[in-house]
N, CA, C and O of each residue as an XYZ file, in Angstrom:
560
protein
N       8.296      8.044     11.760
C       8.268      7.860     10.322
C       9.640      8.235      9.763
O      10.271      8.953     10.539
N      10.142      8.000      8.851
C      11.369      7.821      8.156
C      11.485      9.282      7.534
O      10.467      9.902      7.226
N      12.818      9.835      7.353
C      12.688     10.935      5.871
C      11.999     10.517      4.930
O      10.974     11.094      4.565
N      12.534      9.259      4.295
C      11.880      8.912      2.747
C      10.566      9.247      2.582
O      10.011     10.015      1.796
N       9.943      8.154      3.935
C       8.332      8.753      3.700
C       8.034      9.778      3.837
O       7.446     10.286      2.882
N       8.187     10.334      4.640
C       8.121     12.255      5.026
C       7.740     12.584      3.802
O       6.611     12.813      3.368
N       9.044     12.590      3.144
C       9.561     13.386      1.649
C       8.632     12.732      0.552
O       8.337     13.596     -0.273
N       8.126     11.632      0.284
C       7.421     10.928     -0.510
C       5.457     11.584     -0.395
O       4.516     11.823     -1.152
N       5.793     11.609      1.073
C       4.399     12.244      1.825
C       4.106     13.654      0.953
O       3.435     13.769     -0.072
N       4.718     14.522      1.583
C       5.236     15.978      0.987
C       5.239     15.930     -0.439
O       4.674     16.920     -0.904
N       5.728     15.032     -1.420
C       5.850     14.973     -3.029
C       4.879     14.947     -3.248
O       4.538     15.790     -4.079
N       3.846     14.082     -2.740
C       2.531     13.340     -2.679
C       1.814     14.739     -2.885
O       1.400     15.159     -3.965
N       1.749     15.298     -1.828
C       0.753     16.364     -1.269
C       0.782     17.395     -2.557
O      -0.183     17.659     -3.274
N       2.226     17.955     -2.687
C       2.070     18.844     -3.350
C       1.915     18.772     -4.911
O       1.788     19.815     -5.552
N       1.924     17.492     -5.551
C       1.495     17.038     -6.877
C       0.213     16.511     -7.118
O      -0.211     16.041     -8.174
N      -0.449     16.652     -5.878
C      -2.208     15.951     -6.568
C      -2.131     14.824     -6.399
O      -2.969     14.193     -7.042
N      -1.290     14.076     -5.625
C      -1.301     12.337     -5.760
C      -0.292     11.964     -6.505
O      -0.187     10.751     -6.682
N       0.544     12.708     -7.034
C       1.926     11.760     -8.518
C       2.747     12.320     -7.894
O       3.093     13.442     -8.261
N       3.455     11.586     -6.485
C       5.155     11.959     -6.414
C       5.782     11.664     -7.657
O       5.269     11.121     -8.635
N       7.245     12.186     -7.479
C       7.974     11.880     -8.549
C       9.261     11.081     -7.797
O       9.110     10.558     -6.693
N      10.475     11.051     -8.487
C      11.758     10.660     -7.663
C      11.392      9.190     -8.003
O      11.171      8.777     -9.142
N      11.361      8.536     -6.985
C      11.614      7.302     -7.275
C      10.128      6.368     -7.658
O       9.955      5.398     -8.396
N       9.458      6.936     -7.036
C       7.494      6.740     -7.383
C       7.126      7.222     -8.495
O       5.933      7.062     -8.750
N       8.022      8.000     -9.587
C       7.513      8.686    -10.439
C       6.561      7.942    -11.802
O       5.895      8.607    -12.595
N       6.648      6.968    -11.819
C       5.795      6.157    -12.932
C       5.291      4.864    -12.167
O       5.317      3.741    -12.669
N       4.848      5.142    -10.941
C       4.587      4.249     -9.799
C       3.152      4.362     -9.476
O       3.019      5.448    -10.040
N       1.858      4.091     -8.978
C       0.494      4.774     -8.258
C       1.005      4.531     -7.062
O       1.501      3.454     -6.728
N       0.917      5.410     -6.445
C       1.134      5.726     -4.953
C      -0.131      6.220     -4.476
O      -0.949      6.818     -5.175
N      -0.313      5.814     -2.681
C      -1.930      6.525     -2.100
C      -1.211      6.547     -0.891
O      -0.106      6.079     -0.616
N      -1.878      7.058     -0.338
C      -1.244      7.236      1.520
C      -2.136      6.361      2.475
O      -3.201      6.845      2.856
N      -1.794      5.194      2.854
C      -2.913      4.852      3.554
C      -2.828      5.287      5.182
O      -1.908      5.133      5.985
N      -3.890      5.771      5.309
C      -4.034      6.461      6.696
C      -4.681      4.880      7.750
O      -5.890      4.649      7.745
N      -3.915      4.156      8.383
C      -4.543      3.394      9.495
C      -4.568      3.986     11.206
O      -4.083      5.039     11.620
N      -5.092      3.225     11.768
C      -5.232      3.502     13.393
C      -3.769      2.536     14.187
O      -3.802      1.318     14.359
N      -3.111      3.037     14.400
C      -1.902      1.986     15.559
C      -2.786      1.045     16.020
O      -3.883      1.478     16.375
N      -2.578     -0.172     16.107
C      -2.916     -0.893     16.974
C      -3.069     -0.937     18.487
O      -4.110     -1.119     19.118
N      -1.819     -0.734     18.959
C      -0.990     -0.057     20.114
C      -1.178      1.147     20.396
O      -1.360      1.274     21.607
N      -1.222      2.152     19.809
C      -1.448      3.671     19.971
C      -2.937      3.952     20.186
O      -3.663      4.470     21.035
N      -2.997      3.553     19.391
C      -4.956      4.142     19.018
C      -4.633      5.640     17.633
O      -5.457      6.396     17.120
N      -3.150      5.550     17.433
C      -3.127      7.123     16.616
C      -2.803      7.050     15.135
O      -2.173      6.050     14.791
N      -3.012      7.623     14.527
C      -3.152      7.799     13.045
C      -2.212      7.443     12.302
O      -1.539      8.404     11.929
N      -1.899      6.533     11.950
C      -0.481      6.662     10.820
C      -0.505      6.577      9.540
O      -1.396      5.823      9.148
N       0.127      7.057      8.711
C       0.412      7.507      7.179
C       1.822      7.105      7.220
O       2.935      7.241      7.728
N       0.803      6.321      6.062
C       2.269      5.546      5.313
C       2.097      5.357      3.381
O       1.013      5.038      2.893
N       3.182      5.583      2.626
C       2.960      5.805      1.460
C       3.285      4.531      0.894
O       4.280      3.956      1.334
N       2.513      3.925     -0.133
C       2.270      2.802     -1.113
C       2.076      2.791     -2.260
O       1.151      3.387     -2.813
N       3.171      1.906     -2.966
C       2.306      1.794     -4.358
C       1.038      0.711     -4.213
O       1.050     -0.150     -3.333
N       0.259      0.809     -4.895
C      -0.929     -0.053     -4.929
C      -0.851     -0.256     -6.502
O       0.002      0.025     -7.343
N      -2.287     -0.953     -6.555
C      -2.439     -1.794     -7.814
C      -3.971     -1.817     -8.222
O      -4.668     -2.504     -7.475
N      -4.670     -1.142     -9.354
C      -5.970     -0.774     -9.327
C      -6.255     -0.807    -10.895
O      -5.871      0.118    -11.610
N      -6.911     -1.856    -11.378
C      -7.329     -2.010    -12.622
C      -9.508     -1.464    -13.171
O     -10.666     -1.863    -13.044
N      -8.866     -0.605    -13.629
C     -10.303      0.048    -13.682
C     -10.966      0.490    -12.717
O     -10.389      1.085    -11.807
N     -12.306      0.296    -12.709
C     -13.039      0.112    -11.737
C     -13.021     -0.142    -10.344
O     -13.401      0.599     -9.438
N     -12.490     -1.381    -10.274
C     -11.867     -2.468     -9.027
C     -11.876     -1.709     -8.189
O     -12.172     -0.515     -8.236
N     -11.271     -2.872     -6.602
C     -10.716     -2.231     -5.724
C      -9.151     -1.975     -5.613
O      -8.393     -2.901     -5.901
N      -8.646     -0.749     -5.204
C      -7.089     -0.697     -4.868
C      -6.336     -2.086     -3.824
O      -6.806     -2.381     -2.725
N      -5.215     -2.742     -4.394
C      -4.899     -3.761     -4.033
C      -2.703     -3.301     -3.468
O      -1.654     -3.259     -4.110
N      -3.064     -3.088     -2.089
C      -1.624     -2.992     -1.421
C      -0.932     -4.165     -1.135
O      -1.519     -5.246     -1.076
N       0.442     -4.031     -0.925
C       1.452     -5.134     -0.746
C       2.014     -4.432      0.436
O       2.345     -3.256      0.591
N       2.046     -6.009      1.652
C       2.913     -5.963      2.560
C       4.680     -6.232      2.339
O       5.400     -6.745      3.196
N       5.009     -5.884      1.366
C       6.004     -6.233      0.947
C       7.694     -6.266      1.831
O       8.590     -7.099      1.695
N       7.662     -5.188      2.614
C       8.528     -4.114      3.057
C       9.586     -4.436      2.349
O      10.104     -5.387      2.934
N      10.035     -4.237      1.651
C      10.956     -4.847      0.919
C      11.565     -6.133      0.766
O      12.778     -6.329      0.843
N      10.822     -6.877      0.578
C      10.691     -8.471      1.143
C      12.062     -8.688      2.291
O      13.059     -9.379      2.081
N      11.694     -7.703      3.796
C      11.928     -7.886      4.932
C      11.387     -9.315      5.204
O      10.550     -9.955      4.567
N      12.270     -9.730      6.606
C      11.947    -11.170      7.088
C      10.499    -11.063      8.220
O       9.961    -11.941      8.896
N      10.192     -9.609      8.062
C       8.685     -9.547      8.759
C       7.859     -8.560      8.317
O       8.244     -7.756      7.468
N       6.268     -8.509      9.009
C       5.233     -8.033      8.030
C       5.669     -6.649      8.127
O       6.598     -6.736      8.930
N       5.573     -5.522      7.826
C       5.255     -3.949      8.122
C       4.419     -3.713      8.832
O       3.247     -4.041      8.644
N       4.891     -3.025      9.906
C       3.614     -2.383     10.954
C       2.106     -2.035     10.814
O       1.137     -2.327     11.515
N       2.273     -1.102      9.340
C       1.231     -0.974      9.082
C       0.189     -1.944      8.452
O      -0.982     -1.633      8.235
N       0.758     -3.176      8.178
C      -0.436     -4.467      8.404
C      -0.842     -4.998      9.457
O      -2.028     -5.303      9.588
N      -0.072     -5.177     10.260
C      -0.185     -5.386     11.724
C      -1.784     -4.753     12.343
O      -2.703     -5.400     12.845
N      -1.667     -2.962     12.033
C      -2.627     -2.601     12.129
C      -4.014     -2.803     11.232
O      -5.152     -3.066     11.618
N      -3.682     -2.662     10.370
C      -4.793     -2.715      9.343
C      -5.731     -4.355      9.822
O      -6.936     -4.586      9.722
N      -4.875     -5.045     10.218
C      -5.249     -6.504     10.708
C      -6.256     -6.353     11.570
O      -7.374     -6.818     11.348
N      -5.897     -5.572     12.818
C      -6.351     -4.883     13.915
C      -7.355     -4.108     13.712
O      -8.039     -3.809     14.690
N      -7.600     -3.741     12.795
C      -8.680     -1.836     13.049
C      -8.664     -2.050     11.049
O      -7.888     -1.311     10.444
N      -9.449     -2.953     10.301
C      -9.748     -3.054      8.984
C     -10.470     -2.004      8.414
O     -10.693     -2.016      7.204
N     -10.895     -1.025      9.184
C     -11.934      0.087      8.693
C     -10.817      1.406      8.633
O     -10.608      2.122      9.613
N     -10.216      1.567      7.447
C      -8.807      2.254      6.906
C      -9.353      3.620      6.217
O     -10.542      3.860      6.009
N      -8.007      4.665      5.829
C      -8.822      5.719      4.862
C      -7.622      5.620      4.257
O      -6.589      5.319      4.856
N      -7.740      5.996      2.421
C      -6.576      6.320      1.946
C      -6.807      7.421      1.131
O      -7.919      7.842      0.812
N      -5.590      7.938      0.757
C      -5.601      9.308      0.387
C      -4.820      8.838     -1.627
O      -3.645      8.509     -1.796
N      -5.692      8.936     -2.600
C      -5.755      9.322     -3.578
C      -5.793     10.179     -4.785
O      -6.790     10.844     -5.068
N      -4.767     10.167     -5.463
C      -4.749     11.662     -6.217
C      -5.101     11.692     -7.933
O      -5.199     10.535     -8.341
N      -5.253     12.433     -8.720
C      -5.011     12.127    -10.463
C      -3.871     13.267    -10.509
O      -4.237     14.019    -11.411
N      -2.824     13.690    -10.041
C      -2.236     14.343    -10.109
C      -2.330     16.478    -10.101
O      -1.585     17.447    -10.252
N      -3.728     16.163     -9.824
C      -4.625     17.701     -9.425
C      -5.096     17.612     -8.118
O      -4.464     18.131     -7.198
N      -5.972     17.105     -7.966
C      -6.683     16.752     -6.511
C      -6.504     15.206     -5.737
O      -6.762     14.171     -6.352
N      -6.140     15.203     -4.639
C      -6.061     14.144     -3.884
C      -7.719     14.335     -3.121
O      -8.254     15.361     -2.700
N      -8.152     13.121     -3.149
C      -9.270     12.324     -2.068
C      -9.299     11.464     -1.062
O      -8.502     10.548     -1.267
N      -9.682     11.397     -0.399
C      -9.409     11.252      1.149
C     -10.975     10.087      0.950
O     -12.134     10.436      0.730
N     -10.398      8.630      1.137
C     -11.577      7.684      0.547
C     -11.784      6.229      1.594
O     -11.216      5.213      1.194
N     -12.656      6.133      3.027
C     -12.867      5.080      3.911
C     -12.974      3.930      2.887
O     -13.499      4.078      1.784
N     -12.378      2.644      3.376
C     -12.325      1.921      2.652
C     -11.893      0.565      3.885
O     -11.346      0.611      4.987
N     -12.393     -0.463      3.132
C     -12.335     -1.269      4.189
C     -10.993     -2.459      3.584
O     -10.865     -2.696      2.383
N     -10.119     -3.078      4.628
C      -9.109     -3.675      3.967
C      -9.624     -5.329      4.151
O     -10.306     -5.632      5.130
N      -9.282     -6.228      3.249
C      -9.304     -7.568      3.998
C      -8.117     -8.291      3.167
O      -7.666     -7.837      2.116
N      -7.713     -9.389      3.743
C      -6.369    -10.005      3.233
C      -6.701    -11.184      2.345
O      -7.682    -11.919      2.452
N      -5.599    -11.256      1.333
C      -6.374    -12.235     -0.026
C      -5.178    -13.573      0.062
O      -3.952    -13.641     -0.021
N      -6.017    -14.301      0.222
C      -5.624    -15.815      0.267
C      -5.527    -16.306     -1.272
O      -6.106    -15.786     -2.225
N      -4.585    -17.526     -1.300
C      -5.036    -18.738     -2.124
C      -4.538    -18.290     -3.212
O      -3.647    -17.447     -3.319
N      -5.335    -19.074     -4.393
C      -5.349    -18.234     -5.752
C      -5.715    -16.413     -6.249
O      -5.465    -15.710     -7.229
N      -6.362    -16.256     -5.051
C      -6.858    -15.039     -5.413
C      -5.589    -14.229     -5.015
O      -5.102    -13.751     -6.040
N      -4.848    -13.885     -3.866
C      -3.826    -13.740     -3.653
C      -2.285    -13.729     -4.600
O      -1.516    -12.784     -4.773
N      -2.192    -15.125     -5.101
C      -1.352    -15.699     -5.729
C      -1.724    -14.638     -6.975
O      -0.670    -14.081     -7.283
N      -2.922    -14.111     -7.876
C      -2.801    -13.706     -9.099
C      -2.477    -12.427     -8.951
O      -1.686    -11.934     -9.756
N      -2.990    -11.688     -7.958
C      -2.839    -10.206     -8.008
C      -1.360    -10.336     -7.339
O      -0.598     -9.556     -7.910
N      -0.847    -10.924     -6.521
C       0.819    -10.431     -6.369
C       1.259    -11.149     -7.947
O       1.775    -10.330     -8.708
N       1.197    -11.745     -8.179
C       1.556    -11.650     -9.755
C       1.828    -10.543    -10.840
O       2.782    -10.029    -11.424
N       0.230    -10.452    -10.773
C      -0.039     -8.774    -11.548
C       1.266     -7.539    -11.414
O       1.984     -7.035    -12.278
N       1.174     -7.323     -9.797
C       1.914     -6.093     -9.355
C       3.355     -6.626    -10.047
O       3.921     -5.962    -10.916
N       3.934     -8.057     -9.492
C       5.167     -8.404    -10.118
C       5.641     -7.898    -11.771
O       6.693     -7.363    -12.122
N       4.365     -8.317    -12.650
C       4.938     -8.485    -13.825
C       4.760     -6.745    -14.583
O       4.992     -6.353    -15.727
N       4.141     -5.857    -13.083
C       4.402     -4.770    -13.759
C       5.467     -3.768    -12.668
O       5.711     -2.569    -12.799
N       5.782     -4.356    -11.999
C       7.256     -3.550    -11.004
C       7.994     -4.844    -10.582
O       7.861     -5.287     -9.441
N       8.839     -5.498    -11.587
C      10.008     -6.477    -11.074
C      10.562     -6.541     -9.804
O      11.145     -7.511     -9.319
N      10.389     -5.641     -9.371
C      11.395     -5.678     -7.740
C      10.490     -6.129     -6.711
O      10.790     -6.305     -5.530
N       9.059     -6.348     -7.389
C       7.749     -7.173     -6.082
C       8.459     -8.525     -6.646
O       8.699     -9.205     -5.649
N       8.840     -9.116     -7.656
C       8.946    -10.256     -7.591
C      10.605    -10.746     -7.307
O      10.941    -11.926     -7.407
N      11.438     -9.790     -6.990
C      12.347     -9.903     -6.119
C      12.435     -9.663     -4.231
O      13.235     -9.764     -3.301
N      11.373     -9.386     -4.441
C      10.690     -9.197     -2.963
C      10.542    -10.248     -2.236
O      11.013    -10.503     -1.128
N       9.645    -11.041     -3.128
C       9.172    -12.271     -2.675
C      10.347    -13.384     -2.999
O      10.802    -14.107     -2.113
N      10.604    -13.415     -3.809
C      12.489    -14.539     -3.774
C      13.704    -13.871     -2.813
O      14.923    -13.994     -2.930
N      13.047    -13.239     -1.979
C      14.118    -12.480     -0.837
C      13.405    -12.891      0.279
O      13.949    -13.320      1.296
N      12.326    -12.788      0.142
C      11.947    -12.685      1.847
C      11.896    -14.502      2.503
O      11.917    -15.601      1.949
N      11.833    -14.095      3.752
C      12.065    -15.430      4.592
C      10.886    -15.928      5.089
O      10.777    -17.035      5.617
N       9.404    -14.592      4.822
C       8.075    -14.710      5.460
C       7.632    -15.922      4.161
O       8.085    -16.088      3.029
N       6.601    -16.593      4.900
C       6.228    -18.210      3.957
C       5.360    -17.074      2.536
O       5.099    -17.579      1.444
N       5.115    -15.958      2.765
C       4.022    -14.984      1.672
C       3.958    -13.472      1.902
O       3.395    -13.013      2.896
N       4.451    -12.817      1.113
C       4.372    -11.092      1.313
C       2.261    -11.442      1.273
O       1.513    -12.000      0.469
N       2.069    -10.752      2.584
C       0.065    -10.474      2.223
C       0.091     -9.485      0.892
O       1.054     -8.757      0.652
N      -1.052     -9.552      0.089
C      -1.820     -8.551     -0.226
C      -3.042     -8.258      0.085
O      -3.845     -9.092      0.503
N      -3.305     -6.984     -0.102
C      -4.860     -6.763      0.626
C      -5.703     -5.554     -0.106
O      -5.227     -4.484     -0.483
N      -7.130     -6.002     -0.222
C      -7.817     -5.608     -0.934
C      -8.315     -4.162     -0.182
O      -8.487     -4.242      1.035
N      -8.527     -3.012     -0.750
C      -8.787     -2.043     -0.127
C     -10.365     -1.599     -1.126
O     -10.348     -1.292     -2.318
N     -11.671     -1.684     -0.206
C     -12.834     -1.256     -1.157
C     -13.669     -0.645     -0.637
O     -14.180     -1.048      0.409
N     -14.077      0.638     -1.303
C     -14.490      1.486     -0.831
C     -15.431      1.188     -0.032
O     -15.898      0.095     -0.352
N     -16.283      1.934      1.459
C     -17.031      1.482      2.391
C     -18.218      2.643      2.735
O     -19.059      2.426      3.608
């Protein structure tokens, strides 16, 4: 795992779920998947996208890299995920199942995230992949 995440991890932990720094007006969750390859735990930090009620909605974005992020790879692999959620007091630790959103349905929610963090929609006019995935994360 990288410093950044480390350090993003660690911000995470010790604020209840609201890093600050560069996530600071961001929702961030930790999604905990299984390696594909490993069989072992990995944590990795995300902004997501969660209107009310709903389910939390992640981007494979990696910075609209010319390939997916590992941690979809897995999630692909082993869909039965946990993520770690905070209100800035208590973080929750919440099984949740992932599946990947096609089509129109796809097309609106990477929208959404775009028209509220500009740099998803420089993501996607960067990358070389034919579609950054998004994927629905709901509770299980």
């Amino acid at each position: 795992m990288s410093d950044f995440n480390d350090q993003v991890i660690a911000d995470f932990t010790a604020n209840g779920g609201k890093p600050g720094g560069y996530f600071e007006k961001a929702d961030v969750l930790l999604l905990h998947a299984i390696g594909a390859k490993t069989g072992l735990e990995r944590t990795q930090p995300l902004m997501y996208l969660k209107e009310g009620d709903g389910p939390w909605f992640i981007f494979a974005s990696y910075a609209g890299g010319p390939k997916d992020p590992a941690w979809f790879n897995n999630i692909v692999a082993k869909p039965e995920v946990e993520i770690s959620v905070g209100d800035g007091t208590t973080i929750e630790r919440v099984p949740v199942q992932a599946r990947v959103l096609e089509g129109t349905e796809r097309e609106t929610t990477y929208a959404r995230m775009a028209s509220l963090f500009p740099q998803f929609a420089d993501y996607e006019e960067k990358t070389t992949r034919d579609i950054i995935p998004v994927i629905e994360l709901s509770p299980r």
